[in-house]
N, C-alpha and C positions, 0 to 999 in steps of 0.2 A: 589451225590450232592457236598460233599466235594473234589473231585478232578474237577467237573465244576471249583469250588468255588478257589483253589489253580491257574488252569489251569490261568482263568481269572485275578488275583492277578500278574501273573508272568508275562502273556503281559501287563499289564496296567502299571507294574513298575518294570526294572531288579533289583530294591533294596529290591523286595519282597521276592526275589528268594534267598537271604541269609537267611531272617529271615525264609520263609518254612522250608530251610534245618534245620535251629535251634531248631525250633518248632520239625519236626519229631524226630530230637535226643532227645531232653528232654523226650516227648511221651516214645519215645520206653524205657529211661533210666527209667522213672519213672514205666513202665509196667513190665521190669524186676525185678527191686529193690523190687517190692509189690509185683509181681505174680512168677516172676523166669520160663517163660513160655521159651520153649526150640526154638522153631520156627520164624525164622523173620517173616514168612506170617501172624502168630497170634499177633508178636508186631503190624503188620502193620495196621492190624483190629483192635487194641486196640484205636491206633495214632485214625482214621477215627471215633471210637464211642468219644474218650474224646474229637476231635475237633468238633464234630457237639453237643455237649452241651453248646458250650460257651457262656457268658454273660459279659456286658461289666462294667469296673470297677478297679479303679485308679490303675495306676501302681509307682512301686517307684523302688529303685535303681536299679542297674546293679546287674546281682548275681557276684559274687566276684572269682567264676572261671573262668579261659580264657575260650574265644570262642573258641572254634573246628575249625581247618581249612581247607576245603575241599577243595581237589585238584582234577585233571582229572582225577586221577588215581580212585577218589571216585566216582565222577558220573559215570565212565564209570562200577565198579561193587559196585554199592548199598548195595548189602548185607553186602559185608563187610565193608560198610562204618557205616552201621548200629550194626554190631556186635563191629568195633574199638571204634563208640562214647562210644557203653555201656560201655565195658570196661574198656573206659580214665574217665569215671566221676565216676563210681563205687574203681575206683582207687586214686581219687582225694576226697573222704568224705569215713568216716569211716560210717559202714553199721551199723544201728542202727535198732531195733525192731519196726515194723510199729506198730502206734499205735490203740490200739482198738477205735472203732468207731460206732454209730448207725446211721451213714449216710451215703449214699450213696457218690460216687466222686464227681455226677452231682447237689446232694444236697449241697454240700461243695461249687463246683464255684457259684450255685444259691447262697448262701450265701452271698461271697462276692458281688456278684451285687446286692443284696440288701441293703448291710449296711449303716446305717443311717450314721455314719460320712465320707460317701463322698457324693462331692459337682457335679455339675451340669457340663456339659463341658465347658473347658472353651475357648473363641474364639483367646487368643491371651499370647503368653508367658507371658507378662507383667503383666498379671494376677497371675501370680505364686510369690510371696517377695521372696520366698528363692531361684530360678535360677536365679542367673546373666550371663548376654553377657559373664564372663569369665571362665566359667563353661565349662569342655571339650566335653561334650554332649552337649551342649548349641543350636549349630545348629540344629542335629539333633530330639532335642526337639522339637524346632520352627518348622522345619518341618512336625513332625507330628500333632502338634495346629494348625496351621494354615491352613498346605492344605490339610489334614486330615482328621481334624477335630475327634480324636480319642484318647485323651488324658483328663483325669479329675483329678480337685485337692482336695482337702479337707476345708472343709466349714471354716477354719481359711482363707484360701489364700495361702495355702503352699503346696509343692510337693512334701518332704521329700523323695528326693532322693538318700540320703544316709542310710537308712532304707532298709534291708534286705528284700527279696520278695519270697514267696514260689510258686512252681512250677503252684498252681489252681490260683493265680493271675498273671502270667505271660503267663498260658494259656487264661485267660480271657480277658486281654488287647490284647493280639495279635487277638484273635477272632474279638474283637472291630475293632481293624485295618480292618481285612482281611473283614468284612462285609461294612466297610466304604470302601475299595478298590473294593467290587464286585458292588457296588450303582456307583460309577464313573464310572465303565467300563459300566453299564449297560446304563445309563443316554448318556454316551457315542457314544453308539452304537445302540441308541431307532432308530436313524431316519437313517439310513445307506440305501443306493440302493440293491437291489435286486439282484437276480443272472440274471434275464430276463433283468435288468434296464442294467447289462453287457454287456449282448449280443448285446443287441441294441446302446450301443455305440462303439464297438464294429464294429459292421456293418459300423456305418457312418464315421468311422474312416478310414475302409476300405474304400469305395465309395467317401468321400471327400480327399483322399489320396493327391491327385494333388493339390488342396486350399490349405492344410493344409501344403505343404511344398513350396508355392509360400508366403505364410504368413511368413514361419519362414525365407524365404529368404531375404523377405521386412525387419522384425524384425534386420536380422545380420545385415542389409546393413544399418537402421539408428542407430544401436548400431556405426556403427563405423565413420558414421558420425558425432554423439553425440562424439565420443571420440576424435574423429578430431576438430571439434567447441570448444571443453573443454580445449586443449592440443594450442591452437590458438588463444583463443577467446584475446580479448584487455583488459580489466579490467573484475572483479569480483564485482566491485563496481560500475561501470562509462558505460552509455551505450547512443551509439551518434546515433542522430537524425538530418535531415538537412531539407532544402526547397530551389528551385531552380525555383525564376520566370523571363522568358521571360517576359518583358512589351514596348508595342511597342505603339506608337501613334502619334498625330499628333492638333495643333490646327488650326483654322480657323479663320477668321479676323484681323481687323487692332491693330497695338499695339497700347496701350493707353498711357495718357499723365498723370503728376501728376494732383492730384485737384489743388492745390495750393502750393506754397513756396516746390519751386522745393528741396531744402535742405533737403525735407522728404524723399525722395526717396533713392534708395538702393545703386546708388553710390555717393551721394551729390552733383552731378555735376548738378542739375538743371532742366531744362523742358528739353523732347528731343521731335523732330518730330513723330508725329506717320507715319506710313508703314502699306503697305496692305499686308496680311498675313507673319510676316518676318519669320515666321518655317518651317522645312521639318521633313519630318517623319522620325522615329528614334525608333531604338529596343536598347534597355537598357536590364541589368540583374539587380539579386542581391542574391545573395549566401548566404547560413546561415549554418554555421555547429555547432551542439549544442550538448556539452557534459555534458549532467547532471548525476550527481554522489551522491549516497545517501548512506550515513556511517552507517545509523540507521533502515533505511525501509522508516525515516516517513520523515527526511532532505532533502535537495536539494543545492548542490553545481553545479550550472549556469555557466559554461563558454562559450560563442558564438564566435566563429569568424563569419566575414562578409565582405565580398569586393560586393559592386555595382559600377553598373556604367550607370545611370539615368540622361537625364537632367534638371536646374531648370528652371522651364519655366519663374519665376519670372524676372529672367536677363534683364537688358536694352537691351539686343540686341535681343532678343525674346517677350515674349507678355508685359513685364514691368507692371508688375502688380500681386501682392502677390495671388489672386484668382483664380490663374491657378496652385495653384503647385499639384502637384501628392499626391498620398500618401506614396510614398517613392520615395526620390530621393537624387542626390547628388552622391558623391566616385569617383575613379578615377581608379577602376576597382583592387587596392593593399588590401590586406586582413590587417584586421586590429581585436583588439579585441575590441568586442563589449561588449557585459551583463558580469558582472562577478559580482555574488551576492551569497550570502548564507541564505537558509530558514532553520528556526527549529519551533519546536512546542510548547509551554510553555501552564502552567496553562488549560491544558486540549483540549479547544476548540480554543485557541490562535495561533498565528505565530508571530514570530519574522523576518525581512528581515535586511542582515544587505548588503549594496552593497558598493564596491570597484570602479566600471565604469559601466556606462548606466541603474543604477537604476532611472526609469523615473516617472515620478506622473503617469502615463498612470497604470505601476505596482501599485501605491499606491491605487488609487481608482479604484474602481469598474466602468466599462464601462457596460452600461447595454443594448446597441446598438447591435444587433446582426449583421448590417451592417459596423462594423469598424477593419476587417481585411486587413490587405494591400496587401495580396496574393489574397482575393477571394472574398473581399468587394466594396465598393465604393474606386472607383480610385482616389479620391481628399483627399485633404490634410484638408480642412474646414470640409467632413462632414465624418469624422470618429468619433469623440466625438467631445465635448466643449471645444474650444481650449483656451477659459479664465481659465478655471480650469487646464486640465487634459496636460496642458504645461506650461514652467515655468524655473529657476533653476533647474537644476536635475542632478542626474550624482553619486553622492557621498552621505551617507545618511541610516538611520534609519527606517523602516516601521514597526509599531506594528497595528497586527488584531486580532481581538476577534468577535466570533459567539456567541451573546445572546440565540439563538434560536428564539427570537420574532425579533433580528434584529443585523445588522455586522456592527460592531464601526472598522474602520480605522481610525489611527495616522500615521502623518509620518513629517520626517525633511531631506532634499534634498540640496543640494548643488553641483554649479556647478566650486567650486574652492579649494575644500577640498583637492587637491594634492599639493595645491600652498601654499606655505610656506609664500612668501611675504607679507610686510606689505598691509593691505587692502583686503587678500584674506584669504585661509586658509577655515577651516569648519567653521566658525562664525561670519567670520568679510568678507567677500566678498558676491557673492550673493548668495540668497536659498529662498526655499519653506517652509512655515511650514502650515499643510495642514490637515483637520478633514473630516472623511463622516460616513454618516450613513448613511443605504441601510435597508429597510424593505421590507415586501410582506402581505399589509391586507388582502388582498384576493387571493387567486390560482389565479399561472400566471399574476399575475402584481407585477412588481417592481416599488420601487418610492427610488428614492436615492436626500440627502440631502449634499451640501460641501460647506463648507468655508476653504479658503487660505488666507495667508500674505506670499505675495512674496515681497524681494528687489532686483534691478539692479543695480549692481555698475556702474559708468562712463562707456560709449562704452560697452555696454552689454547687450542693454536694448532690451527687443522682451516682450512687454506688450499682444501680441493680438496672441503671439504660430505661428510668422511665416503665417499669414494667413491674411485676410481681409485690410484694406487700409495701406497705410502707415503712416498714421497719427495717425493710431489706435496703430500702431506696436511700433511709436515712439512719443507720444505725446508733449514728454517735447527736443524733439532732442535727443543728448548722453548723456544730464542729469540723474542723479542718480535717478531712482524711485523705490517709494513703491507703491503697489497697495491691495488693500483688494479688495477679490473675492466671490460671493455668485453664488450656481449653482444648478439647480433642473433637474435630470432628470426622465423620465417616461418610463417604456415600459408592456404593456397589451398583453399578448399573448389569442385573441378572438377566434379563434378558431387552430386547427393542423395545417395551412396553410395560417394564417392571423393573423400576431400581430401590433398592434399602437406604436410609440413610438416620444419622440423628448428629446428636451433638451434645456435649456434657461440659460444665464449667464451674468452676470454684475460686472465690475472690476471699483471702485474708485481709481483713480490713482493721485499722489503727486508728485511733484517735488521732488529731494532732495539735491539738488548741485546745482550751477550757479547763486546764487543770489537771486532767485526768488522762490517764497512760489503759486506756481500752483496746482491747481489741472483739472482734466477731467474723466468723467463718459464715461465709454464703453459698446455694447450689442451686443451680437450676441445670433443668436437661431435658431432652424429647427426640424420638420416634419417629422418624417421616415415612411415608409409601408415597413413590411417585409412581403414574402411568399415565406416561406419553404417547400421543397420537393412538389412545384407548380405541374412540368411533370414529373420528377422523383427523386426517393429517394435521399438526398443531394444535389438535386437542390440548391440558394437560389436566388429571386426574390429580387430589391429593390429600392425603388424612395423615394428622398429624398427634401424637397423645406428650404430652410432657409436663412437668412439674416449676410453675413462674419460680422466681428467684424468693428462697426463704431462708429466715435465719435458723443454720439448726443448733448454732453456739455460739454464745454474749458472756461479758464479764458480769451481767443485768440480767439472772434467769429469766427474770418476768419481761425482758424484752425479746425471746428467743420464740419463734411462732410456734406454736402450740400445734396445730391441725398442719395439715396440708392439704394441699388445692392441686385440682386437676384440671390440665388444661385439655379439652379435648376438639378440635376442628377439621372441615372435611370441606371440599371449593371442588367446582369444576370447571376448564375454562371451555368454551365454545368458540373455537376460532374460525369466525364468521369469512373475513377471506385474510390479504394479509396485513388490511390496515385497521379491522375492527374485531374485535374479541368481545365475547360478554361472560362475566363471570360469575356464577350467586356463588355464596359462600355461606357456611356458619361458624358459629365458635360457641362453647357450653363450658362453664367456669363452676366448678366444685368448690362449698366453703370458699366464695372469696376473700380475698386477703388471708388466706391459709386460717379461718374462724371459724368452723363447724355451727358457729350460729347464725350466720348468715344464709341467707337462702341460696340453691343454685340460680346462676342469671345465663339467659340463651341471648345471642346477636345473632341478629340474621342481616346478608347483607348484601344488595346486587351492585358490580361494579359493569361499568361498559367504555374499556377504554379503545383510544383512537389516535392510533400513531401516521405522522405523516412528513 
């Protein structure tokens, strides 16, 4: 049992394999000292009967003569290793008369593991006041408390390990160990495979032979791919993403004429003739490379470049009329830089945005329109969101958001002159957004978002209606300075996996603020969405859309208040080819443009195919 019990102790830890040898020496010293027996084979049986008594029970100092040092020379002949210990410690203490006794050896260690002044084991050095961390045992103390678990103090709290220790309590502690070291290996070793559970893999190791080395072939070959990509890759911080659309189309009818006081229009120059269909068809791009870069996990440093090259259909020399523009258009095909903004996290559920160039209200609020992407959504420029709100000043600028959980407060302050130092411009004193929303969801799958803005236009800057809808709407007061207050509501209900509601309504009070005159004019625009996603197949997106561009329906200047109204009516579908290429046609059909009943209706047709990667 006892060499089980050694055997065990010695694989589960080579540190055992000192204290064995120490333990045997002591044994054998203490069995000559008392018995004087002539034979190592009778020390040896002495060792084997006083180690299978032991019991466990506080140990205290080191004995105070050196360790014995066993060399190769000793294991390889034991006897005499066992004959040299007796001799060096018989040599090292003066022999003194063992004392009489009516107890037995195994009664003496029973003794000590009984005695009422020790204490319980304890789990952790720190339990001990008198070993400090500077104490030169100190580690291997901790080692035996804690992963041990084989060490006990004395019911004060103390270890008193400078206190001399006789041989039956240094037999007894070490039994503690060695019985705590035979429960690890066993516990160890409870659930191990079998000799049969060998053979059997064994086999399939044989028989899968070819797998199993086409596996580790795959394995080297992306190891060193991996070490390739690592040894190559661009940043550690910074990882780029792009999108690349073809947008190709064409419109149909005659160009239209202004409503009235031709000075509204986009080049001032007055009324022009209308022409039957004066467009050809035309493939544009627009490039986007985007390097977002996160310092924290949770930041976002935004830098985009971007070169398009689109055209505006608005131009007097094509449809003349703000209701035909795309939803992205413009450039002259030169890469320029676009977004460059910084996000961080505050106060838990919060974000902060702070942007440098092309931070836009579109960022600021929440867009709840599933149909307002310009790669794969509706092709117009009116029905991607509410062009009174979610356009504006913008450029330069502040956005703080905060998640209530019941609902998402946006703040934001925008400005599209905050690089301009001159007088009248600047973050403050030129033009800007300042702009509130709150977005809730009383019920699963509907959103209802709530926004007010105060936008100003300095002189010559003025785009009240976001580029869209009449000209009168865009410019009501002429290059007059204006301010406008804006209210907007929007809805979207998703009814079912493949069918959501949605629209958006908005109304901008606008004011003169230059030229003399104390004007004002009331603006609306609003529309209808149907979305249906993954219609025929997965990322599909279906979507028709009906709403009214931005018009004036009340001026200080009857005769600048638009007469007619104009219907916007569009309908796209996207074909998501897999997950990096989509192709989408689209149309749009514009009623009375520029809200003038004598204008012809004009159709756009338009195939986009864009390519995200």
């Amino acid at each position: 049992m006892m060499n089980k019990i050694l055997w065990n102790a010695i694989r589960q830890s080579p540190g055992v394999l000192g204290a064995v040898f120490l333990l045997a020496n002591a044994a054998l010293a203490l069995e000559t000292q008392s018995a004087g027996q002539d034979s190592v084979s009778a020390q040896s049986s002495s060792e084997v009967q006083v180690l299978e008594q032991f019991v466990s029970l506080p140990l205290g100092a080191e004995a105070e003569a050196p360790a014995q040092v066993i060399s190769s020379e000793s294991l390889a002949n034991p006897e005499a290793t066992v004959l040299e210990t007796t001799q060096f410690q018989l040599a090292q203490t003066e022999p003194e008369a063992p004392e009489t006794t009516n107890v037995s050896d195994l009664e003496q260690v029973n003794s000590y593991a009984e005695d009422p002044d020790a204490m319980d084991q304890v789990t952790s050095v720190s339990q001990l006041s008198d070993v400090q961390p500077t104490d030169w045992a100190f580690q291997a103390l901790q080692s035996l408390v804690e992963r041990y678990g084989c060490i006990a103090g004395y019911p004060d709290g103390t270890y008193k390990g400078n206190r001399a220790m006789t041989r039956f309590e240094f037999a007894a502690g070490l039994n503690a160990c060695l019985e705590r070291v035979n429960e690890l290996i066993a516990a160890s070793t409870a659930n191990l495979v079998t000799r049969e559970d060998l053979a059997v893999l064994q086999r399939l190791q044989e028989e899968f032979a070819a797998e199993l080395a086409a596996l580790r072939g795959r394995v080297l070959a992306l190891e060193a791919r991996t070490a390739e990509l690592e040894a190559n890759q661009f940043s550690t911080t910074t990882k780029l993403n792009g999108e690349v659309i073809f947008f190709a189309g064409d419109t149909f009818g005659d160009r239209a004429t202004y409503n009235v006081n031709g000075d509204q229009g986009p080049d001032g120059t007055g009324l022009v003739d209308d022409d039957d269909d004066p467009t050809q068809t035309f493939l544009g791009y627009r490039v986007r490379l985007n390097f977002d870069t996160s310092f924290t996990g949770e930041d976002l440093l935004r830098t985009r470049l971007q070169a398009a090259n689109i055209p505006n259909l608005s131009s007097r020399t094509l449809t003349n009329t703000l209701m035909t523009r795309l939803s992205t258009d413009g450039g002259d095909g030169t890469f320029e830089l676009d977004d460059l903004y910084y996000r961080f996290p505050v106060f838990g559920n919060g974000q902060v945005f702070i942007g440098a160039n092309s931070l836009d209200l579109d960022d600021l609020n929440e867009i709840l329109s599933p149909l307002q992407s310009t790669g794969s959504g509706v092709s117009s420029r009116f029905g991607r969101y509410n062009p009174l709100i979610a356009r504006g000043p913008q450029g330069i600028g502040g956005i703080f958001k905060y998640d209530f959980d019941f609902a998402k407060l946006t703040l934001g302050y925008l400005t599209g002159d905050g690089a301009d130092a001159n007088d009248g411009r600047g973050l403050f004193n030129g033009s800007y957004s300042a702009s509130a929303q709150i977005v809730f969801e009383p019920i699963d799958d509907l959103g209802i978002a709530i926004e007010y803005s105060h936008r100003y236009f300095r002189d010559s800057n003025v785009d009240v209606s976001g580029g869209t809808g009449s000209f009168i709407a865009r410019r009501p007061f002429g290059n007059a300075a204006t301010s406008t207050d804006n209210l907007g509501f929007q809805l979207n209900w998703a009814l079912t996996d493949w069918f959501e509601l949605g629209g958006w309504f908005g109304v901008a009070w606008a004011n003169q603020k230059s030229g003399g005159s104390d004007r004002s004019a009331t603006i609306l625009n609003g529309a209808v969405t149907l979305a249906f996603p993954d219609l025929l197949n997965d990322g599909d997106l279906g979507g028709i859309l009906v709403g009214v561009p931005p018009t004036v329906v009340e001026h200080d200047i009857t005769d600048l208040e638009d007469q007619d109204t104009s219907l916007h009516i569009e309908g796209f579908y996207r074909f998501q080819v897999n997950d990096y290429i989509s192709v989408t046609p689209g149309f749009f059909v514009v009623t009375d443009p520029d809200h003038n009943s004598n204008n012809d209706t004009i159709f756009v047709g338009t195939l986009r195919t864009q390519f995200r990667f």
